[in-house]
N, CA, C and O atoms as a GROMACS GRO file, in nm:
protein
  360
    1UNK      N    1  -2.170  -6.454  -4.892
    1UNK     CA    2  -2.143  -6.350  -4.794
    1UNK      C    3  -2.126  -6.218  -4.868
    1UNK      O    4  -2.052  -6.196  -4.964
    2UNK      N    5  -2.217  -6.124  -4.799
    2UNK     CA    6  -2.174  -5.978  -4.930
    2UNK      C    7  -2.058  -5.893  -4.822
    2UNK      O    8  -1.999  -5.929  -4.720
    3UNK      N    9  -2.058  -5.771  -4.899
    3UNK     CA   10  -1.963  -5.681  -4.853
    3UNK      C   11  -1.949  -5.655  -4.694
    3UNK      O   12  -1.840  -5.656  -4.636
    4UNK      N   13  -2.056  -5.635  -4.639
    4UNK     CA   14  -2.052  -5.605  -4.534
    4UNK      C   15  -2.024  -5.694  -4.415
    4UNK      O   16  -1.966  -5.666  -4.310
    5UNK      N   17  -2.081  -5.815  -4.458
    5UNK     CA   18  -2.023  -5.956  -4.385
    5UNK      C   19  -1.897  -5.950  -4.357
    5UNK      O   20  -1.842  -5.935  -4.248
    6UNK      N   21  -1.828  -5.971  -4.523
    6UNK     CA   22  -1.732  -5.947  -4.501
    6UNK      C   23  -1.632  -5.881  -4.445
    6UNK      O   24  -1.522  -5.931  -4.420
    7UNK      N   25  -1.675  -5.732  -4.418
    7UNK     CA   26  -1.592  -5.641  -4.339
    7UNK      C   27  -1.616  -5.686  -4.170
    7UNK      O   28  -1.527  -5.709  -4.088
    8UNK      N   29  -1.739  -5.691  -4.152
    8UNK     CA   30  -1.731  -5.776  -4.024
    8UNK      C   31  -1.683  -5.894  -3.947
    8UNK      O   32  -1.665  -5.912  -3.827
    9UNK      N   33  -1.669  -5.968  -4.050
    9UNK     CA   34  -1.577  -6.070  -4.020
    9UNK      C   35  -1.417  -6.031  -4.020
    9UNK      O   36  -1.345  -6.088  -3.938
   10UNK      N   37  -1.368  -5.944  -4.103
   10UNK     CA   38  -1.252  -5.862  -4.088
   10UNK      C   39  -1.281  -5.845  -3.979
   10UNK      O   40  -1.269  -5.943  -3.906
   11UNK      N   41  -1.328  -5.728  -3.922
   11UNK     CA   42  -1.327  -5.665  -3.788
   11UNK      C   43  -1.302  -5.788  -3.669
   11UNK      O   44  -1.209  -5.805  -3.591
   12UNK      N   45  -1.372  -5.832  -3.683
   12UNK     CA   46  -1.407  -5.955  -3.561
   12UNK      C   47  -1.279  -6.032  -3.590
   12UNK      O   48  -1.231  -6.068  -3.483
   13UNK      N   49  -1.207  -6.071  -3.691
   13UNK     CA   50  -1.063  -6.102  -3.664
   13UNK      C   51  -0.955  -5.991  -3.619
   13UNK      O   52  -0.884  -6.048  -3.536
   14UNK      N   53  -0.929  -5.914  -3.628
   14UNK     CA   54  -0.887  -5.778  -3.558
   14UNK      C   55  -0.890  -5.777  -3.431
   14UNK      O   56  -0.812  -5.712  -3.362
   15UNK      N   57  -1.008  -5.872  -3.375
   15UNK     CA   58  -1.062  -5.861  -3.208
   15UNK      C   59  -1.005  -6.010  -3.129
   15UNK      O   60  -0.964  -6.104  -3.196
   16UNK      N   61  -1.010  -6.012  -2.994
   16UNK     CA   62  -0.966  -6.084  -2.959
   16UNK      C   63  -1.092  -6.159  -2.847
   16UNK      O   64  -1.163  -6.093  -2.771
   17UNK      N   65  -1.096  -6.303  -2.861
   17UNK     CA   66  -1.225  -6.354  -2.844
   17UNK      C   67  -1.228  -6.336  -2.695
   17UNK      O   68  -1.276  -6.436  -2.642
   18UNK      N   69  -1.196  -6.251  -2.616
   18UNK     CA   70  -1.204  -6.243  -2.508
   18UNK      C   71  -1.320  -6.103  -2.498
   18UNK      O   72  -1.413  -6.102  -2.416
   19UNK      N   73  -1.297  -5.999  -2.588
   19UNK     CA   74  -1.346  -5.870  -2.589
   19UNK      C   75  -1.495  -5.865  -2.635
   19UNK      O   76  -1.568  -5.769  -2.611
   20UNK      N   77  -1.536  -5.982  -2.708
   20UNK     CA   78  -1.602  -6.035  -2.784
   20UNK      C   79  -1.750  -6.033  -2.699
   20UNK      O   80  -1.759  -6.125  -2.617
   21UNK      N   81  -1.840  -5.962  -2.705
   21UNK     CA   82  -1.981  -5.976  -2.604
   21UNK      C   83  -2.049  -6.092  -2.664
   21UNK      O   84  -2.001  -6.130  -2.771
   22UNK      N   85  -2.162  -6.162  -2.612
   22UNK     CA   86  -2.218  -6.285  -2.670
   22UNK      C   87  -2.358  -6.189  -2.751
   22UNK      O   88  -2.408  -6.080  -2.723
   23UNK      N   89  -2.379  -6.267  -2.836
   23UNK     CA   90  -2.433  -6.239  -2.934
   23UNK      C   91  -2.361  -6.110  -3.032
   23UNK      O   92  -2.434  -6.010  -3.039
   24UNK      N   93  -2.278  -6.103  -3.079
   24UNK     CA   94  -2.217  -6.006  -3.108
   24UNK      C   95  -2.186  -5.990  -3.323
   24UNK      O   96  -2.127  -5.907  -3.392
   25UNK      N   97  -2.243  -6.084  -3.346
   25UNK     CA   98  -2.262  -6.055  -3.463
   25UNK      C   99  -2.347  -5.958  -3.520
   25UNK      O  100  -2.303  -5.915  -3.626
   26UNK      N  101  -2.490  -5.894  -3.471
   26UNK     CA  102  -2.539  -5.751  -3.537
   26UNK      C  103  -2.463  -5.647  -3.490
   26UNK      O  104  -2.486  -5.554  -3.567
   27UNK      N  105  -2.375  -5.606  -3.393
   27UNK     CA  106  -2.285  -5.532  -3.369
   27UNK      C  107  -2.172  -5.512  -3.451
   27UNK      O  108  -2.119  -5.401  -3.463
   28UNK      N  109  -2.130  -5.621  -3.510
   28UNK     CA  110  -2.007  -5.629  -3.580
   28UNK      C  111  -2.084  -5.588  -3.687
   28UNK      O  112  -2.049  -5.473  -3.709
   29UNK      N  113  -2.160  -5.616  -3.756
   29UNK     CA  114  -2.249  -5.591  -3.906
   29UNK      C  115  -2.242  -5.393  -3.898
   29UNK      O  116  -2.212  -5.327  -3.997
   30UNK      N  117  -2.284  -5.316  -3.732
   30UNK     CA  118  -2.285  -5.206  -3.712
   30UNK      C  119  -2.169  -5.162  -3.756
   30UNK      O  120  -2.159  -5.080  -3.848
   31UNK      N  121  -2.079  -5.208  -3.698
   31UNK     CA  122  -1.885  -5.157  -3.712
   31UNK      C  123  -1.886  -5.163  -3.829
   31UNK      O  124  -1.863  -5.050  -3.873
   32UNK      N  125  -1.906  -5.256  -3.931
   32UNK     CA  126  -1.876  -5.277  -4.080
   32UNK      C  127  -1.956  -5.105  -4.096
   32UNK      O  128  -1.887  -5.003  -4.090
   33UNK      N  129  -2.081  -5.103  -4.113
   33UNK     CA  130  -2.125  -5.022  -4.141
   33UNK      C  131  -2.059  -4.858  -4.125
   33UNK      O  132  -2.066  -4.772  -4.213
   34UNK      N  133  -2.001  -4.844  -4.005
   34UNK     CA  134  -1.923  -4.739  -3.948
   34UNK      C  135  -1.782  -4.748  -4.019
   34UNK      O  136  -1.722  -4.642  -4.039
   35UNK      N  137  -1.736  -4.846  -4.051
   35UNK     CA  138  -1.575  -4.835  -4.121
   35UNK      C  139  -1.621  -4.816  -4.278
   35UNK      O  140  -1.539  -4.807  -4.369
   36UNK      N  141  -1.753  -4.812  -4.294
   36UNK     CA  142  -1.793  -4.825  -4.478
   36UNK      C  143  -1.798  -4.646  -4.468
   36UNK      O  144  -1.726  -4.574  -4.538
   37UNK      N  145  -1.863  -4.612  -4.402
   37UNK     CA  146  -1.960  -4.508  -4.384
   37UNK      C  147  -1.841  -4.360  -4.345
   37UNK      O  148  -1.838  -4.266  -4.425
   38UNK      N  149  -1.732  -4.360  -4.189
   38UNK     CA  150  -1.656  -4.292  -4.144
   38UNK      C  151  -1.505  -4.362  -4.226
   38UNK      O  152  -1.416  -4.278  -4.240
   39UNK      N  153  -1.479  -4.472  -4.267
   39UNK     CA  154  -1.359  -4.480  -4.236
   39UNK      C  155  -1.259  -4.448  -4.142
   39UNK      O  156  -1.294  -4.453  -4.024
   40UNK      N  157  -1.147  -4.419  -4.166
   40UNK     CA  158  -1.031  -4.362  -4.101
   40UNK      C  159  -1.072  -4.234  -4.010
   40UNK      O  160  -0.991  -4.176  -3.938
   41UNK      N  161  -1.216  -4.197  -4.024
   41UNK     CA  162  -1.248  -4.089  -3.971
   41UNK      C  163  -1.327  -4.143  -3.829
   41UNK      O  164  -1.382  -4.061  -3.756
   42UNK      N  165  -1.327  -4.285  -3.796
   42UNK     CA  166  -1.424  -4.363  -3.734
   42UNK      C  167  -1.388  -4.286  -3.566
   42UNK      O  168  -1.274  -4.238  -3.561
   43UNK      N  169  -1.456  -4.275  -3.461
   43UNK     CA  170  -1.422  -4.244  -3.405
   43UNK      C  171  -1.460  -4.287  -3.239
   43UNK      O  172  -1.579  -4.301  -3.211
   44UNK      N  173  -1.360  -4.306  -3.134
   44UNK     CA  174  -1.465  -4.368  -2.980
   44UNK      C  175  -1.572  -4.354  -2.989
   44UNK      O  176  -1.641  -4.457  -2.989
   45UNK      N  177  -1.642  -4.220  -3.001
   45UNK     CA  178  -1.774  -4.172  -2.956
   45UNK      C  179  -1.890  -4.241  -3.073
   45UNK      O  180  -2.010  -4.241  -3.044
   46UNK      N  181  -1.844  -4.296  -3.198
   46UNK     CA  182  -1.918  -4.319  -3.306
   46UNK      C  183  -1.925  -4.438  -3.256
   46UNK      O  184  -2.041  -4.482  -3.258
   47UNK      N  185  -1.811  -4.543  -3.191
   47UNK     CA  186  -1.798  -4.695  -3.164
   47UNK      C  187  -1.901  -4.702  -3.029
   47UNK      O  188  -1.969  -4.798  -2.993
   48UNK      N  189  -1.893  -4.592  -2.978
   48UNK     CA  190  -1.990  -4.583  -2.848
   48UNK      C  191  -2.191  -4.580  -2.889
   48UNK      O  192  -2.294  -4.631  -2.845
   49UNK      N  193  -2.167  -4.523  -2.956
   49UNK     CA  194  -2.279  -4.486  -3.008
   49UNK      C  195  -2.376  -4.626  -3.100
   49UNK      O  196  -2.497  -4.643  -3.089
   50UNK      N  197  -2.281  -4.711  -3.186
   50UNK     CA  198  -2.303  -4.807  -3.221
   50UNK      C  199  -2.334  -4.903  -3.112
   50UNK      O  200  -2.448  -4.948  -3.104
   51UNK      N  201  -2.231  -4.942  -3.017
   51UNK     CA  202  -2.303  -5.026  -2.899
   51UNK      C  203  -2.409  -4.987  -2.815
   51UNK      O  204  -2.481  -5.072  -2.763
   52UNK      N  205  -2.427  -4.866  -2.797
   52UNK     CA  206  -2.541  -4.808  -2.716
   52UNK      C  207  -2.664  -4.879  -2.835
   52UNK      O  208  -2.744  -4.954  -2.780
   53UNK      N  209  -2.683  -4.861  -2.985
   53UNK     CA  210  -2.732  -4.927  -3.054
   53UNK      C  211  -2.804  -5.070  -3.020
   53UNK      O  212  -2.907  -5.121  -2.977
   54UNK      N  213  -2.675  -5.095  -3.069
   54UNK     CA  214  -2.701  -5.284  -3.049
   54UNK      C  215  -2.741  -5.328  -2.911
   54UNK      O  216  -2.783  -5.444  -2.904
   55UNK      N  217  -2.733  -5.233  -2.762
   55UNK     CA  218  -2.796  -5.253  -2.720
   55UNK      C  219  -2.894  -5.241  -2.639
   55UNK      O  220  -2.899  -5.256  -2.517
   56UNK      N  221  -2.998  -5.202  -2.737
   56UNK     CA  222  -3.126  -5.109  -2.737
   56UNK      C  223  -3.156  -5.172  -2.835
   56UNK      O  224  -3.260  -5.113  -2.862
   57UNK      N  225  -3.144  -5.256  -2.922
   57UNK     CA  226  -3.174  -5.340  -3.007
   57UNK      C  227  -3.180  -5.456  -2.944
   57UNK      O  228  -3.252  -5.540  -2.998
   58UNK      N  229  -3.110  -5.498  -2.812
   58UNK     CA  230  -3.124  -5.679  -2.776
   58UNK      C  231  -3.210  -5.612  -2.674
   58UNK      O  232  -3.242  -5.705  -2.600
   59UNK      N  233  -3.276  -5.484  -2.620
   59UNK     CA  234  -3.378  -5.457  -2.499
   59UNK      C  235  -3.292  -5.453  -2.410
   59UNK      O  236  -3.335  -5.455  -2.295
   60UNK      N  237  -3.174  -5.448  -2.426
   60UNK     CA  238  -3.064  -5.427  -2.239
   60UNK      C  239  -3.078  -5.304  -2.202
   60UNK      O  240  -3.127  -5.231  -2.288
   61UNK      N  241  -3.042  -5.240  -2.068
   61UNK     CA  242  -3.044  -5.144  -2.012
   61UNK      C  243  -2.870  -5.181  -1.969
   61UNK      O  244  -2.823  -5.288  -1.932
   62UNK      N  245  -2.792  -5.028  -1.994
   62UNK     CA  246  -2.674  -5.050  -1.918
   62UNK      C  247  -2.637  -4.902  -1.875
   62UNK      O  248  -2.681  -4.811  -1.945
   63UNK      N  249  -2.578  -4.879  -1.791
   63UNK     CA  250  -2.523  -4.785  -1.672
   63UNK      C  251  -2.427  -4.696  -1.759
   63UNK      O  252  -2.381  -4.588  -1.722
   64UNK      N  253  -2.393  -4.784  -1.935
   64UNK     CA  254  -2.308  -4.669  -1.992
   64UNK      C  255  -2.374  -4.608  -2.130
   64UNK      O  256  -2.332  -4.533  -2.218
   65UNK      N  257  -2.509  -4.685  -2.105
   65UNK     CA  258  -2.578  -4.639  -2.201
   65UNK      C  259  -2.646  -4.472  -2.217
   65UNK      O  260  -2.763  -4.431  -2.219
   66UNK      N  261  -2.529  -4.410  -2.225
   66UNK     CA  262  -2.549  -4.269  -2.230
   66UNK      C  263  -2.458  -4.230  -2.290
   66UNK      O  264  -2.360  -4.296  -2.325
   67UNK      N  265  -2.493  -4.034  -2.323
   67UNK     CA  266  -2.392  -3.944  -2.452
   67UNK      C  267  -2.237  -3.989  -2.410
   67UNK      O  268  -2.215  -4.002  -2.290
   68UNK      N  269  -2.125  -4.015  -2.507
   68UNK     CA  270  -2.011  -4.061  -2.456
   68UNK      C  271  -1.943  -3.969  -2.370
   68UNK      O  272  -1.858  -4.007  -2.290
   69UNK      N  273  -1.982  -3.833  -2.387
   69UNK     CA  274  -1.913  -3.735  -2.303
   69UNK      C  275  -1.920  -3.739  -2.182
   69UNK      O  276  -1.840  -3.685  -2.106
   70UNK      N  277  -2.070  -3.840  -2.133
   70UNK     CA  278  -2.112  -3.838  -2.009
   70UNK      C  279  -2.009  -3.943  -1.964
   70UNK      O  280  -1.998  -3.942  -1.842
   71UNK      N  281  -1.956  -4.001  -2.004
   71UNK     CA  282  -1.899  -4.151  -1.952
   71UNK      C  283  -1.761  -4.059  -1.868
   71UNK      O  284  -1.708  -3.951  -1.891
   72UNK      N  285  -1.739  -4.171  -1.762
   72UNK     CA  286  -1.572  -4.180  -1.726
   72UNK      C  287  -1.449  -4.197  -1.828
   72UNK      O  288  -1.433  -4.305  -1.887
   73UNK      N  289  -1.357  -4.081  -1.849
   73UNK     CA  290  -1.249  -4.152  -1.946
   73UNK      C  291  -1.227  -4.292  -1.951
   73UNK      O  292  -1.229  -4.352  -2.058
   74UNK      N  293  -1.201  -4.356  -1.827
   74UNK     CA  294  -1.182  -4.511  -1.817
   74UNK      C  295  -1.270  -4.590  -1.864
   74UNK      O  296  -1.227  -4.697  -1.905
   75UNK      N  297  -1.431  -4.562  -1.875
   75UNK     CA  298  -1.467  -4.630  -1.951
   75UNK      C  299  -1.542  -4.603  -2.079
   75UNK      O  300  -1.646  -4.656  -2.117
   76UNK      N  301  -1.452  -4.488  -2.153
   76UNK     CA  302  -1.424  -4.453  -2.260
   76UNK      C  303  -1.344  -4.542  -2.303
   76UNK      O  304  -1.381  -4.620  -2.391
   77UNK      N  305  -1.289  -4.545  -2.279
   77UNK     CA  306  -1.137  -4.627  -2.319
   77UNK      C  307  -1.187  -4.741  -2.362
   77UNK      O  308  -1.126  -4.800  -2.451
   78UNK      N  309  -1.324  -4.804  -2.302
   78UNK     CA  310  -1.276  -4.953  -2.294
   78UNK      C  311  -1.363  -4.972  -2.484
   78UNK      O  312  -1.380  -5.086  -2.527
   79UNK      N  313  -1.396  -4.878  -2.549
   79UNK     CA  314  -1.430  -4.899  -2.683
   79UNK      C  315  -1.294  -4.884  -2.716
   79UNK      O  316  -1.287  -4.771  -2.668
   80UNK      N  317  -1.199  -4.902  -2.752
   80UNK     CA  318  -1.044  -4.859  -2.767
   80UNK      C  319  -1.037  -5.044  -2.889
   80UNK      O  320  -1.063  -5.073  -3.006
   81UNK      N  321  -1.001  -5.098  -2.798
   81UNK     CA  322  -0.988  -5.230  -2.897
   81UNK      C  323  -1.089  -5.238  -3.041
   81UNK      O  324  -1.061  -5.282  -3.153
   82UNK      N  325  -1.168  -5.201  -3.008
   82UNK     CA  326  -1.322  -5.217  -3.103
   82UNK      C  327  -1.295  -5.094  -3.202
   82UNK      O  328  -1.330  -5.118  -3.317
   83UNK      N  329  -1.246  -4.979  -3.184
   83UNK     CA  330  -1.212  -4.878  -3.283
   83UNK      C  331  -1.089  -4.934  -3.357
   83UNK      O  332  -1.089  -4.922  -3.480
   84UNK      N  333  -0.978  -4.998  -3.294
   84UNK     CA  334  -0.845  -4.978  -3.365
   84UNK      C  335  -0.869  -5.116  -3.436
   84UNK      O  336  -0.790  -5.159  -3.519
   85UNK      N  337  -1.009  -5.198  -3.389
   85UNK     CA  338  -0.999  -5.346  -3.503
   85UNK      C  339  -1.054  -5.292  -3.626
   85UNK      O  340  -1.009  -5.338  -3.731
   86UNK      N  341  -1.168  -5.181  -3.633
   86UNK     CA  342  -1.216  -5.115  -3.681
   86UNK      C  343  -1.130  -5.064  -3.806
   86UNK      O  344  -1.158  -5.084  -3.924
   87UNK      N  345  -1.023  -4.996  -3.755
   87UNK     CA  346  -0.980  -4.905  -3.844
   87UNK      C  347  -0.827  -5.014  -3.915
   87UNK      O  348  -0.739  -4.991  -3.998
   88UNK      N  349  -0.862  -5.141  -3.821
   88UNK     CA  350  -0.718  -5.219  -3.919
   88UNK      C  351  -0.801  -5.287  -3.996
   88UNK      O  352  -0.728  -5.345  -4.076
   89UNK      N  353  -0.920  -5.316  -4.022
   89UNK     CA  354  -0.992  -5.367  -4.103
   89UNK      C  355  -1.004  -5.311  -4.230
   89UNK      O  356  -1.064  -5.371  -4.319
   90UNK      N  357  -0.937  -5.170  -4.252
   90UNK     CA  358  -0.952  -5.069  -4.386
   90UNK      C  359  -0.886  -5.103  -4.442
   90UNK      O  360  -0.867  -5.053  -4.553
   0.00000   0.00000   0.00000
C-alpha cells in the first residue's frame, strides 16, 4: 500500500460507514490527494469540487453537481463530515 492509500484509508476511518457513498474508494484516493496537496488549508468548496470529480468520473449526473457557491448552504454543509475526516487525517 503506498502513501496515498494510506492516507485514504486514514480518511475513510475518520468517516462513519453510514456517510460512506458505494463505490467510494477513487474518491477517498481524491481526499488523500487534497489533504497531501491543501492540507490544513483543505477546504468545503475543494471537498465539493473533488466529488463533483468522482462523479463525472463514474458518468453520474447530480442536481449538486455545480460551482459550490451555487449550492444551498444546507447542502453545503453536507461535505462537512468529509472535510473534518480530511483534516483529522493530518
Amino acid at each position: 500500500m503506498n502513501y496515498i492509500e494510506q492516507l485514504a484509508e486514514r480518511i475513510k476511518s475518520n468517516l462513519s460507514a453510514d456517510v460512506l457513498p458505494d463505490d467510494s474508494y477513487p474518491l477517498l484516493l481524491m481526499y488523500a490527494v487534497l489533504a497531501r496537496v491543501k492540507g490544513p488549508e483543505t477546504t468545503l468548496e475543494d471537498v465539493h469540487d473533488a466529488w463533483t470529480a468522482w462523479m463525472s468520473m463514474r458518468g453520474k449526473q447530480h442536481e449538486s453537481s455545480v460551482p459550490f457557491a451555487e449550492l444551498p448552504h444546507a447542502v453545503q454543509g453536507e461535505d462537512s463530515p468529509f472535510l473534518r475526516a480530511i483534516l483529522e487525517s493530518l
